[in-house]
N, C-alpha and C positions, 0 to 999 in steps of 0.2 A: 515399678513402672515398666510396663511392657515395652516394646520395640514402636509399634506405631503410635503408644502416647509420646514416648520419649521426642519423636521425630515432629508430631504436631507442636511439642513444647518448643525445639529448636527452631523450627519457622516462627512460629509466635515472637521468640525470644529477638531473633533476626530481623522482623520488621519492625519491633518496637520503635526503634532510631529514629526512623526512615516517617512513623507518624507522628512522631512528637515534631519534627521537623516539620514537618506539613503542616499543624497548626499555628506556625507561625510565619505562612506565607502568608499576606496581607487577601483578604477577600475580592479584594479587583482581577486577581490572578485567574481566578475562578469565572468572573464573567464569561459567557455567550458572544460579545459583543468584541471577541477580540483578532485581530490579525495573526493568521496562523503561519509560520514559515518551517516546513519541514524536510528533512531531509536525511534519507532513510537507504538501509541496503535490501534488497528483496530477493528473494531466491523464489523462483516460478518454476511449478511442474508442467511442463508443452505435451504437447502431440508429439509420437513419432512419427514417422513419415509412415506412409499406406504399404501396407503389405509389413507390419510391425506392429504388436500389439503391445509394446512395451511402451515407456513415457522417457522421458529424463528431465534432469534439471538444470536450469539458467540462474544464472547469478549478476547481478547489476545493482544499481541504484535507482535512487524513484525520488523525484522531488514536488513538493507539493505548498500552493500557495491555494490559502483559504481567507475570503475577505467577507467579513458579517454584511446581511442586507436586511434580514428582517428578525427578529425577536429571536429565536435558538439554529437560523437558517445561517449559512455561506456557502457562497458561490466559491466553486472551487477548481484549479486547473492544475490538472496533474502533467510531469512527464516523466520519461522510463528509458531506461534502454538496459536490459539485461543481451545475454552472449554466455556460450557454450562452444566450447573447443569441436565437439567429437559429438554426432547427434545419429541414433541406431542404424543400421544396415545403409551406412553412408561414408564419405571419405572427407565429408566437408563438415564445420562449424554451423553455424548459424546465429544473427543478431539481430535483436527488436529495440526497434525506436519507437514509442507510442507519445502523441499527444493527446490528452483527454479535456474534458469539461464538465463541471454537471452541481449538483447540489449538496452540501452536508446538513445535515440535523444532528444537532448537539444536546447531549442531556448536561446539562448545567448543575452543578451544585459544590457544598462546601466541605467534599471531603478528599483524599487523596488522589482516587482516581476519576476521569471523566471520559466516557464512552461515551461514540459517534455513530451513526449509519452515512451511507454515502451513494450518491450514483453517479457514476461518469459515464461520460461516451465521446468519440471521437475517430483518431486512425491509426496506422501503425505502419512501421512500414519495414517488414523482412530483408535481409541482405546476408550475403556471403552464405548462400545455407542453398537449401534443395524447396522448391516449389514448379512441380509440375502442372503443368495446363494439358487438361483433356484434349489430343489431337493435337497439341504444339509442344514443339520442343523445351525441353526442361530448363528453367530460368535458374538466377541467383538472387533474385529480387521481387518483390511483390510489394504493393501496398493495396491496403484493405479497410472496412470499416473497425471499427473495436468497443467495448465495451465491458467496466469495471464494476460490478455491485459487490461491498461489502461494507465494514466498519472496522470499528477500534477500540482501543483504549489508549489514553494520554496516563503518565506520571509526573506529579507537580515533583518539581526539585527547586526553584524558584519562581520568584515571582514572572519573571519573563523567561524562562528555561524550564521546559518538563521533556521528559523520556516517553516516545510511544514505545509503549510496552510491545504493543503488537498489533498491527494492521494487516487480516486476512480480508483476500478479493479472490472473485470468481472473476476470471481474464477471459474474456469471449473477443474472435479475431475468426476474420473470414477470407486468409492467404488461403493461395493457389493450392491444393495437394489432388489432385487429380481423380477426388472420391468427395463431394457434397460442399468442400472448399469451406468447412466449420473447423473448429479448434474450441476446444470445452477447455479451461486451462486454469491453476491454479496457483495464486502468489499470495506469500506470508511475506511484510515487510517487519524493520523495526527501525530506532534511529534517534533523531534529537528533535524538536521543537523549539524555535524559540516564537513568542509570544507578546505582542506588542499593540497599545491602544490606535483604533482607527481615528485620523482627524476626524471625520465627520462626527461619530460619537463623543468625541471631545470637546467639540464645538456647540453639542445639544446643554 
């Protein structure tokens, strides 16, 4: 056995558990139809400031409530607030508080994992950091439109309890930096989920 059968056999051998387990979550677990309550640590690559072509990264939390409305859809409202000590050719930190809103689509089914797409949008609002305005003195503070497209993957561990494996978003934010006032920006979350039946769908 070569070196990379050996390694594919060792992952094989390692999730075994982890699906036998999953076949014995009850199939309701699995529904579309269910209240999503998550809460996740993210790490976000930002902008650096103008006159710096480098990037760095934020580290925070991100929580996220997702309530079913129609067939594989929910309505969803995210918030955030990542923070960074030390941000390039600067002497100050920086932090973001984001509220979002928007839609998810759920692909539905009976096997261990369940993958998402999403769109949010809403505002944000910069503090203790650097944002300069064209022609005005350099601020500490900004707020601005924003805007999250990405998706997911959920892992069932129980019936109301699954693991996102991992939630990658493209983070668009329109603070002050004194050159087009855009931010192209990028955040990987992960974290716990817990999962619980809507009254309304209970009551159908």
């Amino acid at each position: 056995m070569n070196r990379i059968t050996g390694t594919i056999f060792c992952a094989l051998s390692a999730f075994m558990p982890v699906a036998v387990a999953a076949q014995a979550i009850p199939a309701a677990a699995h529904r579309a139809n269910l209240v999503d309550v998550a809460v996740m640590y993210s790490a976000q690559r930002a902008n650096a400031p103008v006159g710096n072509s480098s990037a760095f990264w934020m580290n925070g939390i991100t929580g996220e409530l997702a309530i079913p409305t129609w067939r594989n859809l929910s309505v969803v409202i995210g918030v955030g607030g990542q923070h960074t000590n030390k941000i390039p050719i600067s002497n100050t930190g920086m932090g973001l508080n984001s509220v979002m809103g928007g839609l998810r689509l759920r692909v539905p089914n009976h096997t261990l994992f369940q993958p998402y797409v999403q769109a949010l949008a809403g505002g944000v609002h910069g503090f203790d950091g650097y944002f300069p305005a064209q022609g005005k003195a350099t601020a500490s503070y900004d707020t601005s439109f924003a805007m999250a497209l990405g998706g997911g993957v959920d892992l069932a561990v129980s019936k109301h309890i699954w693991i996102r494996a991992v939630q990658a978003d493209y983070f668009y934010t329109e603070l002050l930096n004194r050159q087009a006032n855009r931010q192209n920006q990028f955040r990987i979350s992960g974290g716990i989920v817990f999962r619980f039946p809507h009254w309304f769908w209970e009551r159908q």
